[in-house]
Jmol script that loads the backbone (N, CA, C; Angstrom):
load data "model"
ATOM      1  N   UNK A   1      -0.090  -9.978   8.814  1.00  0.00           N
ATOM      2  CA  UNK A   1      -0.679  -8.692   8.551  1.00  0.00           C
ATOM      3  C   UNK A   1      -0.888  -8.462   7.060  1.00  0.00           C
ATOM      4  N   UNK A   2       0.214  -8.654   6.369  1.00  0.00           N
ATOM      5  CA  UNK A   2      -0.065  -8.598   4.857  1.00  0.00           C
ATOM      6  C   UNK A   2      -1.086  -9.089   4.155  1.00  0.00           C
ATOM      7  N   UNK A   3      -1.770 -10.617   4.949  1.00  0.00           N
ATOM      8  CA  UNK A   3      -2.741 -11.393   4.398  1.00  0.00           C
ATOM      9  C   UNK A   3      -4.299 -10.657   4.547  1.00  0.00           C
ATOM     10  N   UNK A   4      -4.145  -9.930   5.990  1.00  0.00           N
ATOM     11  CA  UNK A   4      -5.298  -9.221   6.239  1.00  0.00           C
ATOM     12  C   UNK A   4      -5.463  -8.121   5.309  1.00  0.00           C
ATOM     13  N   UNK A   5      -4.364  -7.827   4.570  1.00  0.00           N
ATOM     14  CA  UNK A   5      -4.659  -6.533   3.631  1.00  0.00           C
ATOM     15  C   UNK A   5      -4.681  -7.473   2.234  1.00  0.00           C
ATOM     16  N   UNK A   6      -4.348  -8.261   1.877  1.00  0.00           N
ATOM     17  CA  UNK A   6      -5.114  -9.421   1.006  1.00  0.00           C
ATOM     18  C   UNK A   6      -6.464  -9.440   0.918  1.00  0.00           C
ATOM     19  N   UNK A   7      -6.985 -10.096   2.057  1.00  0.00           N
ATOM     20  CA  UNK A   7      -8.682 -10.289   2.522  1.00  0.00           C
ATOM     21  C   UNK A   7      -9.465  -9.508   2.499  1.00  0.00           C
ATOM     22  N   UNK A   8      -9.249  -8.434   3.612  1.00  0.00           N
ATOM     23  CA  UNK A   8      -9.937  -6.814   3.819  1.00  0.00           C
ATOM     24  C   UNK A   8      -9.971  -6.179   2.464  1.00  0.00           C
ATOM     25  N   UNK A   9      -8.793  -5.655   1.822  1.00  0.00           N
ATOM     26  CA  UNK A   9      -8.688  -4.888   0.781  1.00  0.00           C
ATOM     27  C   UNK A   9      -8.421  -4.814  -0.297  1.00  0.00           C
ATOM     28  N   UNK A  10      -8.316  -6.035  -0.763  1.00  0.00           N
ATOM     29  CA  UNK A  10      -7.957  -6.814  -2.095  1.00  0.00           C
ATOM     30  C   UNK A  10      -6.613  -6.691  -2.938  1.00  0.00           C
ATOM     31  N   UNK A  11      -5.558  -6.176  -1.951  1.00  0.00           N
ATOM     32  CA  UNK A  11      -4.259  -5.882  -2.647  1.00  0.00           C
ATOM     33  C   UNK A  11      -4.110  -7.165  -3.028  1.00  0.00           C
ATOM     34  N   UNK A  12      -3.436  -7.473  -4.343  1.00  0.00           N
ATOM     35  CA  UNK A  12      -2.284  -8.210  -4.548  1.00  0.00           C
ATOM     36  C   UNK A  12      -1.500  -9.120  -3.143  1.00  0.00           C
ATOM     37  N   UNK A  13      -1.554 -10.165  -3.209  1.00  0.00           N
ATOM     38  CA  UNK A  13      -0.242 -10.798  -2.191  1.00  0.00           C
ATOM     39  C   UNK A  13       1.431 -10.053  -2.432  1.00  0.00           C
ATOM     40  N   UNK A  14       1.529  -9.770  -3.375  1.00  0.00           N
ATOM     41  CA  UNK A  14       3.050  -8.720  -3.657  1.00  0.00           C
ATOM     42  C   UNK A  14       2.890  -7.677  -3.253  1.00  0.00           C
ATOM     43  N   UNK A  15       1.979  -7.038  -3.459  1.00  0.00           N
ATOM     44  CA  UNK A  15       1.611  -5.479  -3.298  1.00  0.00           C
ATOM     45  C   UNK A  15       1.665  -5.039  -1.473  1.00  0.00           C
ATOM     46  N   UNK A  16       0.411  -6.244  -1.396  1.00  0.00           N
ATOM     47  CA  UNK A  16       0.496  -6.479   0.512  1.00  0.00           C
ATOM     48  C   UNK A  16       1.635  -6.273   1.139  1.00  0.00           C
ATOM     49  N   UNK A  17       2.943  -7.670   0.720  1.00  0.00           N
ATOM     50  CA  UNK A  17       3.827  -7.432   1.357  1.00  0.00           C
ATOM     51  C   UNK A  17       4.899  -6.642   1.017  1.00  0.00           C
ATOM     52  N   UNK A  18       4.895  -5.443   0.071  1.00  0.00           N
ATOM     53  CA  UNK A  18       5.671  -4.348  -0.011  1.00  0.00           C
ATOM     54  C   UNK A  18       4.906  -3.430   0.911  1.00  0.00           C
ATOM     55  N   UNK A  19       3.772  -3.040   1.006  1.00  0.00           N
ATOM     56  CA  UNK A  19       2.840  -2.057   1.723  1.00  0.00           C
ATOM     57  C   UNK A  19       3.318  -2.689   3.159  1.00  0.00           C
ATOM     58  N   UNK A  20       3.005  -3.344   4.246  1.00  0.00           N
ATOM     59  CA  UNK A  20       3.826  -3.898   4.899  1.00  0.00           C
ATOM     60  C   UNK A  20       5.082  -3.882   5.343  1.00  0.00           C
ATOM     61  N   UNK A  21       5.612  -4.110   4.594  1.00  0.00           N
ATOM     62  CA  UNK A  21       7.185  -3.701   4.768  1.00  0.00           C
ATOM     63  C   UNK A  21       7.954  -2.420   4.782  1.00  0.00           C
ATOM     64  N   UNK A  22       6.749  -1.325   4.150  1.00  0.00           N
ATOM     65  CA  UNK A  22       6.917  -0.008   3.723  1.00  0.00           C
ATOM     66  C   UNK A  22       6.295   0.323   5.263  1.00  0.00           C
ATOM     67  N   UNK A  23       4.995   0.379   5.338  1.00  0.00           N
ATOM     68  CA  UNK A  23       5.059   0.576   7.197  1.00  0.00           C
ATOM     69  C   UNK A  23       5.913   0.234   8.243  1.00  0.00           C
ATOM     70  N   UNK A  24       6.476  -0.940   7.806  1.00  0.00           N
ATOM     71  CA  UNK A  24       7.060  -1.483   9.282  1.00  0.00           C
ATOM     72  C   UNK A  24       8.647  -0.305   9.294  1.00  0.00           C
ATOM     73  N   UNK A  25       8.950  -0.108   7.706  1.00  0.00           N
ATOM     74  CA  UNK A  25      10.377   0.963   8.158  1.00  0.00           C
ATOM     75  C   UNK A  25      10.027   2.185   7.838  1.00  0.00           C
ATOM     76  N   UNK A  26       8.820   2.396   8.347  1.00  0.00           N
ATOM     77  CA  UNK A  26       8.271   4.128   8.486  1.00  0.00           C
ATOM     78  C   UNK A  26       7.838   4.615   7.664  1.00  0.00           C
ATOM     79  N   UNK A  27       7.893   4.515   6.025  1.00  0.00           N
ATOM     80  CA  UNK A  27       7.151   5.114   5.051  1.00  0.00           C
ATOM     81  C   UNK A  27       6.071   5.865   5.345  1.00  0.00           C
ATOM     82  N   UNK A  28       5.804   7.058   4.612  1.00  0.00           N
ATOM     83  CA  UNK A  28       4.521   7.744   4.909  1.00  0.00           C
ATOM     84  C   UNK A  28       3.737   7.973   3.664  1.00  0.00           C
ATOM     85  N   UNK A  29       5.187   7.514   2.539  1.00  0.00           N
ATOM     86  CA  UNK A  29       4.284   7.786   1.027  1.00  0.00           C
ATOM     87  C   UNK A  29       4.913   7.093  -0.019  1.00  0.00           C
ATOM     88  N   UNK A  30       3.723   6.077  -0.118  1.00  0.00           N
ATOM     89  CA  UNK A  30       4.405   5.480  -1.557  1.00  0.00           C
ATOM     90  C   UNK A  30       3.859   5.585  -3.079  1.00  0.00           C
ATOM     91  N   UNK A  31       4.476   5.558  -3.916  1.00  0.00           N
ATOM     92  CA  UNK A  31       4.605   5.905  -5.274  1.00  0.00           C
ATOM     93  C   UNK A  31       3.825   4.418  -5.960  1.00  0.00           C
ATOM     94  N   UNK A  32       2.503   4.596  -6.751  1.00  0.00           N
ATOM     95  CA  UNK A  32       2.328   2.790  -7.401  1.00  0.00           C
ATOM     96  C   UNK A  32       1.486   3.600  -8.596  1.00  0.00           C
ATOM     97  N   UNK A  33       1.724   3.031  -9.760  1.00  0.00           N
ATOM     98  CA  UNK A  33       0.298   3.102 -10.678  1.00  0.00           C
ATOM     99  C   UNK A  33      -0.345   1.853 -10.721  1.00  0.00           C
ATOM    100  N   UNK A  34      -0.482   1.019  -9.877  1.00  0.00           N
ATOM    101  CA  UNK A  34      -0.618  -0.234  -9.841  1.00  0.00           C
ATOM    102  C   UNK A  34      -1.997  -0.203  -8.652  1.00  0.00           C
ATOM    103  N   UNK A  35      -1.860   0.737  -8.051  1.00  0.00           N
ATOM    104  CA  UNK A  35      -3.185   1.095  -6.344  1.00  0.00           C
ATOM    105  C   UNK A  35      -3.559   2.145  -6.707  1.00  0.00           C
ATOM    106  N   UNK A  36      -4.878   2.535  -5.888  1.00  0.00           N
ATOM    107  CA  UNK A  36      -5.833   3.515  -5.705  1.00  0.00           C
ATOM    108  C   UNK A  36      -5.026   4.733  -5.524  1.00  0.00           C
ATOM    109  N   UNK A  37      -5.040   5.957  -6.557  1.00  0.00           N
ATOM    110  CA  UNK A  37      -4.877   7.104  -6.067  1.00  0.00           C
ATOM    111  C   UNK A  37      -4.872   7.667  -5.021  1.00  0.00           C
ATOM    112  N   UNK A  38      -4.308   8.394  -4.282  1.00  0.00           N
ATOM    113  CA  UNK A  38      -4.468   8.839  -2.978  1.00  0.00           C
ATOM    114  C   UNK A  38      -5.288   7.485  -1.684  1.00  0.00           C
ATOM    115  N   UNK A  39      -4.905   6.525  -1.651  1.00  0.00           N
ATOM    116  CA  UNK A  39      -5.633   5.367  -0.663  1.00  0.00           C
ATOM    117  C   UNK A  39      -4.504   5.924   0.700  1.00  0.00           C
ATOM    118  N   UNK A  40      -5.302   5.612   1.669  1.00  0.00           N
ATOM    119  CA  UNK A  40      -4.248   5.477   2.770  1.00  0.00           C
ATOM    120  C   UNK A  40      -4.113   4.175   3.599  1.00  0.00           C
ATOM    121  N   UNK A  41      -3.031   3.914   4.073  1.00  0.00           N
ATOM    122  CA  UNK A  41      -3.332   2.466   4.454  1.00  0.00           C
ATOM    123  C   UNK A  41      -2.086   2.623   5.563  1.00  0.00           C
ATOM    124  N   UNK A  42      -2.722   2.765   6.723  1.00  0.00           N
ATOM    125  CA  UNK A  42      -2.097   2.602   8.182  1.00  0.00           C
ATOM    126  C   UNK A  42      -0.599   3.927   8.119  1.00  0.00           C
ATOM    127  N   UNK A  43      -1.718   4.908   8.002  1.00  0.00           N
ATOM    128  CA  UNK A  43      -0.454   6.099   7.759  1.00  0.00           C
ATOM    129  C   UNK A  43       0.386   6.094   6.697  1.00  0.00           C
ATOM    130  N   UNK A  44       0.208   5.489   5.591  1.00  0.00           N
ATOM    131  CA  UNK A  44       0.831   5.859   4.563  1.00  0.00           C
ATOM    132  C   UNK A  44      -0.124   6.094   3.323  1.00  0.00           C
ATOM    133  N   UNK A  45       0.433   7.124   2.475  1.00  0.00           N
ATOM    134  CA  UNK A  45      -0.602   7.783   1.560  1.00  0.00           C
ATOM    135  C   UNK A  45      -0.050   7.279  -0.015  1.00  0.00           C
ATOM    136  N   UNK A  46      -0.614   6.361  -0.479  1.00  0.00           N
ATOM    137  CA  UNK A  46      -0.268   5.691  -2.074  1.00  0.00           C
ATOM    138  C   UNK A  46      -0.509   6.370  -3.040  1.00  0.00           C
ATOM    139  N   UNK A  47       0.493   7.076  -3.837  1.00  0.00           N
ATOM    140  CA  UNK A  47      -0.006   7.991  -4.430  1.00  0.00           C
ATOM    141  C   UNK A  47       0.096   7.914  -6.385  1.00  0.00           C
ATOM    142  N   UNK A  48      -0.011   7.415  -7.207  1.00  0.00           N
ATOM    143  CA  UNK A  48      -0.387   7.150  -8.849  1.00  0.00           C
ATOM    144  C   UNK A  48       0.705   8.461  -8.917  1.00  0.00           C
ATOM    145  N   UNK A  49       1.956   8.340  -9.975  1.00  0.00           N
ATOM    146  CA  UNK A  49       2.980   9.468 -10.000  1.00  0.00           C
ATOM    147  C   UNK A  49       2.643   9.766 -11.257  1.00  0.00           C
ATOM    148  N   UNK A  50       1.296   9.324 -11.857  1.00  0.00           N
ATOM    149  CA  UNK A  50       1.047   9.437 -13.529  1.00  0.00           C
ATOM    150  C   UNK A  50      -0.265  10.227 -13.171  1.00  0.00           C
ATOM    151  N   UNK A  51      -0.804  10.876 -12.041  1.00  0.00           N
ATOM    152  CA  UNK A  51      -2.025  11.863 -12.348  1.00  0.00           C
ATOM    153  C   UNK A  51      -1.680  13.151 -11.642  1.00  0.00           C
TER     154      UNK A  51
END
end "model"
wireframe off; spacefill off
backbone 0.3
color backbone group
């Protein structure tokens, strides 16, 4: 699954499998200045803690 968010969406291979791993134990919101402001990705909302 991580690889498909590799391919599809151009995360990072690291990034993938934290996003991933953050779904699989329920996360609904994660913190990156590293991803798209407000992106959502399979119920969870990535959110830049610097805007």
């Amino acid at each position: 699954m991580a690889m498909h968010a590799v391919d599809e969406h151009q995360f990072s291979f690291w990034d993938a499998m934290i996003l991933e791993t953050a779904v699989q134990a329920g996360v609904t919101h994660m913190y990156s200045e590293d991803m798209q402001h407000k992106q959502t990705w399979k119920n969870m909302t990535i959110e830049n803690p610097f805007k």
